[in-house]
N, C-alpha and C positions, 0 to 999 in steps of 0.2 A: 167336206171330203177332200182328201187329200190327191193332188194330181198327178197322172202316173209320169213318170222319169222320160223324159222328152226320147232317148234312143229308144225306150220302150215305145212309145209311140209309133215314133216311126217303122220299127219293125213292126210293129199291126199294118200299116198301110204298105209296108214291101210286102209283106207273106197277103194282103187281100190281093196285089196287082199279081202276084205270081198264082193265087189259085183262079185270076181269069186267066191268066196265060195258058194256065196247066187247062181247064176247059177246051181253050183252042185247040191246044197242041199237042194233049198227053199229060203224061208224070215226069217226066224225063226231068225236069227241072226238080222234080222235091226227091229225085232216087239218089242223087249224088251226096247227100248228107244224111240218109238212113241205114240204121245197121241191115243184116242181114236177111233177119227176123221181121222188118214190116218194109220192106222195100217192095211188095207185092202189094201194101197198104198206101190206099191214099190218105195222106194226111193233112187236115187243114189243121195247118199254123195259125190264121187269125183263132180261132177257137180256144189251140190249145196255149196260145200267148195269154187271152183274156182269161180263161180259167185260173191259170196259174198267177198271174196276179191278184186275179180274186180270193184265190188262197193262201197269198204269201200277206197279203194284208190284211186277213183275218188273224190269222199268225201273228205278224206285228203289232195288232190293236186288243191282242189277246182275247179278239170275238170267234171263244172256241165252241159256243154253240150254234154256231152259222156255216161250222165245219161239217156238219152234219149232212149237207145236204149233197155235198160231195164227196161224200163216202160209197165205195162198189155196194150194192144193194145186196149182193149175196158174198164178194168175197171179205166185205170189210177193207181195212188201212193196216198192212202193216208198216212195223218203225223199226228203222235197222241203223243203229250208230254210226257204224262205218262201213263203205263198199265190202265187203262180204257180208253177204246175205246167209242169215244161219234163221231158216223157216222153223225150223224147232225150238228154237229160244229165243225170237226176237219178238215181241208182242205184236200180234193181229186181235184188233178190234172191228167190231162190227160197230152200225150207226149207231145201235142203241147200248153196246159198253162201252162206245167211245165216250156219248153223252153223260154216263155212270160213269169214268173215270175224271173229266174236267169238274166232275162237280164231286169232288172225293179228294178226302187228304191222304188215302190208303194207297202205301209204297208198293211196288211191284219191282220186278227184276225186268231191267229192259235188254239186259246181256251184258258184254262184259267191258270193262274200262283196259285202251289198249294201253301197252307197256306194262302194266301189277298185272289184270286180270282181276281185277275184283270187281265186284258184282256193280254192277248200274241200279243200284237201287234207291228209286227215286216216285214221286207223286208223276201222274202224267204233266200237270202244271210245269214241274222241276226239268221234267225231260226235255220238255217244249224248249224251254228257255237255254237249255244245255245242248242239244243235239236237234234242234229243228230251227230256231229263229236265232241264233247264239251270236248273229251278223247281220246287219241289214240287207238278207235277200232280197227285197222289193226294189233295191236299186242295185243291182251286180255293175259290178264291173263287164262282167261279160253274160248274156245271155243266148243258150243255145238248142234248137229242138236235137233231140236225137242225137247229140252229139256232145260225149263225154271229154270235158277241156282239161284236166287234171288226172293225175292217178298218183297214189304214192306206194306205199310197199304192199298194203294189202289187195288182193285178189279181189278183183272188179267179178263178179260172179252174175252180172244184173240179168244177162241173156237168160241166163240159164235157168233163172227162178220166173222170170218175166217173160217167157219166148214171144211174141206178137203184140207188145204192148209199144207208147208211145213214151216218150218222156219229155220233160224241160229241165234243163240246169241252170242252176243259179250262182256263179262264180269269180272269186275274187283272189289273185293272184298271190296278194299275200299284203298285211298291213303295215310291220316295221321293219323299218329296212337290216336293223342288225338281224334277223331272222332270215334274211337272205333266201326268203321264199316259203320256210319250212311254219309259215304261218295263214297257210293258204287253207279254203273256204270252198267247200260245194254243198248246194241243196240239189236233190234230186226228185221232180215229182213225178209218178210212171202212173199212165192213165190205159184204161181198157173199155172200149165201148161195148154197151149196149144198147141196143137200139139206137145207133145211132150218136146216142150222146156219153160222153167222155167220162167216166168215174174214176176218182181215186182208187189203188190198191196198194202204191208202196210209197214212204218217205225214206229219202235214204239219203244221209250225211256224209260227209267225207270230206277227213282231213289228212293229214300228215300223219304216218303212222309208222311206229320202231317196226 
């Protein structure tokens, strides 16, 4: 098994010394870096650190039926190419058609390719590899809870599809330098509890966009 990215690391034993803190003393330490919408919410970081690992390296090892277990129970996963969020045309799967599409070479519309507009029509495999793992998120450059490090021209819409949910991003500022940034990288995984414990509801990609 492969070892997690030593800054990774260690942000699990900062975010476990801050949820004793936060014990002692309040939330006051986890309100400063949450949006609006769950700043009333306590969040624990160690949790939502280890999940997202656990899901960025299934992702990587293409163990896409281990996906499954962190799927929302009723709302399902859905998958949005780029920061706008379009709930009408982006595909949501539940656990059991997400497990019917990894295991299926049958193309769907995943929405649209920015700049043409033409259709994203691809295998869920295709899309994986295109618009969820297309970079090694398992070791970002930057790791961040709740707190969106990039934006480019398209409308970050995440609040508004997402009100009260958590998230992690996964980001890397950009890879060649003749690109001068405009080859930048974000994963985004938005988590909603129940019961208690953390389930997936959205994957959301985001790059550089005309």
């Amino acid at each position: 098994m492969k070892a997690f990215p030593v800054f990774i690391i260690a942000l699990l034993l900062f975010a476990s010394c801050n949820n004793r803190n936060n014990q002692q003393g309040g939330d006051q330490a986890d309100s400063a870096n949450v949006s609006a919408d769950t700043t009333n919410m306590r969040v624990d970081k160690t949790d939502l650190t280890q999940l997202s690992l656990e899901i960025l390296k299934d992702f990587k090892n293409k163990n896409y039926e281990a996906l499954v277990q962190y799927i929302h129970p009723d709302e399902g996963v859905r998958f949005s190419p780029y920061a706008f969020i379009e709930p009408d045309t982006h595909v949501q799967l539940s656990s059991a058609d997400f497990l019917s599409a990894v295991n299926s070479n049958e193309k769907r519309i995943w929405g649209s390719f920015d700049g043409t507009g033409d259709e994203i029509n691809m295998t869920a495999k295709e899309y994986f590899e295109r618009f969820v793992y297309d970079v090694d998120f398992l070791e970002p450059e930057t790791f961040s809870i709740n707190e969106t490090i990039s934006s480019g021209n398209s409308l970050n819409n995440q609040a508004e599809i997402y009100p009260g949910t958590q998230y992690t991003e996964s980001h890397f500022s950009g890879f060649e330098e003749k690109y001068n940034g405009m080859d930048w990288r974000a994963l985004r995984l938005i988590f909603k509890q129940v019961n208690g414990n953390y389930y997936l509801v959205g994957i959301v990609h985001d790059e550089w966009t005309i």
